[in-house]
C-alpha positions as CSV (number, residue, x, y, z in Angstrom):
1,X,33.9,-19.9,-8.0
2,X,30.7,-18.6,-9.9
3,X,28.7,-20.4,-12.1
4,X,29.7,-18.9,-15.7
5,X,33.5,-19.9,-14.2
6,X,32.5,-23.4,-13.4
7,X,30.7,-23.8,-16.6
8,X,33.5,-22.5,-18.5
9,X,35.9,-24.7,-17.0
10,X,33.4,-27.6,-17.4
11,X,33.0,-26.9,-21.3
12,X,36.6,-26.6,-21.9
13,X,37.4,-30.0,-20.2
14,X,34.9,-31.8,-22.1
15,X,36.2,-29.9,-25.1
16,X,39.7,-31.6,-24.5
17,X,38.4,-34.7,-23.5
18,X,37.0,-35.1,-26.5
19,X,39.8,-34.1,-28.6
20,X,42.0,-37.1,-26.9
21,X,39.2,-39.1,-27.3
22,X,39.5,-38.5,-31.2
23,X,42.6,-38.8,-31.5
24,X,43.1,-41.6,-29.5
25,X,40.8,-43.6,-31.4
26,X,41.9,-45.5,-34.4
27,X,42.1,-44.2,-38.2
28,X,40.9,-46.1,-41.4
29,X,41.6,-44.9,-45.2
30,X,41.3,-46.6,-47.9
31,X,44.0,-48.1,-50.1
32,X,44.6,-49.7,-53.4
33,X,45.9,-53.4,-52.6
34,X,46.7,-53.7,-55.9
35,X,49.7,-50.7,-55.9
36,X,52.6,-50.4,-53.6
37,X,51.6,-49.2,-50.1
38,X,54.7,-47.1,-50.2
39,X,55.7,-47.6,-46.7
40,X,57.9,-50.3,-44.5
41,X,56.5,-51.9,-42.0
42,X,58.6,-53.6,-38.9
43,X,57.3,-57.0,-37.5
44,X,55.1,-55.9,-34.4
45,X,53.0,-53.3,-37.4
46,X,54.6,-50.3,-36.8
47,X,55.4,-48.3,-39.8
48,X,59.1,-47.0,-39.8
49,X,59.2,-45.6,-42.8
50,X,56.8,-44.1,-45.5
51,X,57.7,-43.1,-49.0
52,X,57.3,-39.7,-50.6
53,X,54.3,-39.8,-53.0
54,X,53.2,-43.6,-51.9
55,X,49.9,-44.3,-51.0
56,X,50.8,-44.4,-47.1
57,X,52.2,-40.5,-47.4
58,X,48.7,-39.5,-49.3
59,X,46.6,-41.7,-46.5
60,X,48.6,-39.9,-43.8
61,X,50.6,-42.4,-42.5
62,X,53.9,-41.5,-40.8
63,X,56.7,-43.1,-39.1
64,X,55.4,-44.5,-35.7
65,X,51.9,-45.0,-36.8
66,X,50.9,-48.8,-36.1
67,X,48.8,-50.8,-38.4
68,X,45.8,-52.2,-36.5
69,X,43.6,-53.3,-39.4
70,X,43.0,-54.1,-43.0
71,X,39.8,-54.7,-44.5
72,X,37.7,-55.0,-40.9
73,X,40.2,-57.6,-39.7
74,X,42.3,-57.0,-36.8
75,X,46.4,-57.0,-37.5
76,X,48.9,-57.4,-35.1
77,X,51.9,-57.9,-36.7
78,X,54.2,-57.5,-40.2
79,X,52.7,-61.1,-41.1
80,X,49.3,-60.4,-40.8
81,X,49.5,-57.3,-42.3
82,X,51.2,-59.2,-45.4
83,X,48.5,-61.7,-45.4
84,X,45.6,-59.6,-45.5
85,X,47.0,-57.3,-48.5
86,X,47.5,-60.7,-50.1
87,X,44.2,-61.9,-49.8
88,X,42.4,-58.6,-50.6
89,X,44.9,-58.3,-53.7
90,X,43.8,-62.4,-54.5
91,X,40.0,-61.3,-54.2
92,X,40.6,-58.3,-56.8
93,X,39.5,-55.9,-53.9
94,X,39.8,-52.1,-55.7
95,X,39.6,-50.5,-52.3
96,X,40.4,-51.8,-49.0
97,X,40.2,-49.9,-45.5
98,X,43.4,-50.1,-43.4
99,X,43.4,-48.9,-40.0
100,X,46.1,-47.3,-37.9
101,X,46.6,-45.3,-34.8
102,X,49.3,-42.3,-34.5
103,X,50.6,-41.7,-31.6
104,X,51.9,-38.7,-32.9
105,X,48.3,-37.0,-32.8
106,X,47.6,-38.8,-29.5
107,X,50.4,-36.4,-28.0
108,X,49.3,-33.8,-29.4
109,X,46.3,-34.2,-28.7
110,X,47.2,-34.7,-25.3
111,X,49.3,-31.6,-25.4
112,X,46.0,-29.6,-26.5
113,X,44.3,-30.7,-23.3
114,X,46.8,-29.8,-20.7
115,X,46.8,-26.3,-22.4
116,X,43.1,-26.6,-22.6
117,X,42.7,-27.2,-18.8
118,X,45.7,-24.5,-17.7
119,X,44.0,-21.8,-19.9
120,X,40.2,-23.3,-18.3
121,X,41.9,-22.8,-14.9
122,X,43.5,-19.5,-15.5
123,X,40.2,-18.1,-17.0
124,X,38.1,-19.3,-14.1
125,X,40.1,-17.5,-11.6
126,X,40.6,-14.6,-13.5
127,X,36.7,-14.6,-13.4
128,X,36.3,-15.0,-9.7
129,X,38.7,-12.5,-8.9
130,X,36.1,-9.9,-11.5
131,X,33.1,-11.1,-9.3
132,X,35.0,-10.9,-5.8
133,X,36.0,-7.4,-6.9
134,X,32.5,-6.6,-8.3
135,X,31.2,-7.6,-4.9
136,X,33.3,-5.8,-2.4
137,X,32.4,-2.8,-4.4
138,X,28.9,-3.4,-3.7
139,X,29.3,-4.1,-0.1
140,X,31.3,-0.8,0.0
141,X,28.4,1.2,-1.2
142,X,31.0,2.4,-3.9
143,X,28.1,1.2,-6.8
144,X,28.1,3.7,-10.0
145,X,25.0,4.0,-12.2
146,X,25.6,5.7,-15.3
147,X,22.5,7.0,-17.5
């Protein structure tokens, strides 16, 4: 394999990684306290449902997505979840942050990268097979130099 095949293989993986890496990270919005949140929540912070034109819908919040923090304070469950919009809604918070991953993106994401490494590969070979045949016809003698 040539170098501009290795590099272009090496660019597109890192590419990907970092796409998975993004998406695998956690997301934070911020959300009124004060209004509905427009979704339901089961008990281990996963949201099952989200209502049209609620604040969850216009955060991007869809069913599956797990709620991992309000406010810079970890939540694990439907309780603390409760206990933290209560708090920020008892401290007259106007905004508060509240963090969730989506394991929606996370497979998509991780969709993006397998098609990212396949087409990598594909391109890489496609290029060594270019350079092999650009060498043999050198070694042939069969070189063409057009003025």
């Amino acid at each position: 394999m040539n170098l501009s095949a290795r590099a272009l293989q090496v660019a597109t993986r890192l590419t990907a990684e970092l796409e998975l890496m993004a998406a695998s990270n956690p997301t934070s919005a911020c959300l009124n306290p004060a209004k509905p949140l427009g979704m339901v929540v089961n008990p281990s912070g996963q949201v099952s449902k989200v209502s049209s034109g609620g604040q969850a819908e216009a955060l991007g919040l869809s069913p599956g997505c797990v709620v991992v923090g309000l406010g810079g304070n970890a939540v694990g469950s439907l309780a603390e979840l409760k206990c933290a919009v209560a708090a920020a809604k008892k401290a007259k918070v106007a905004s508060v942050a509240l963090t969730f991953t989506d394991p929606k993106r996370q497979a998509r994401a991780a969709s993006r990268v397998a098609f990212l490494n396949a087409s990598a590969s594909a391109e890489a070979h496609r290029l060594a097979e270019v350079n092999q045949q650009k060498s043999s016809r050198v070694q042939s003698g069969a070189v063409y130099i057009f003025h």
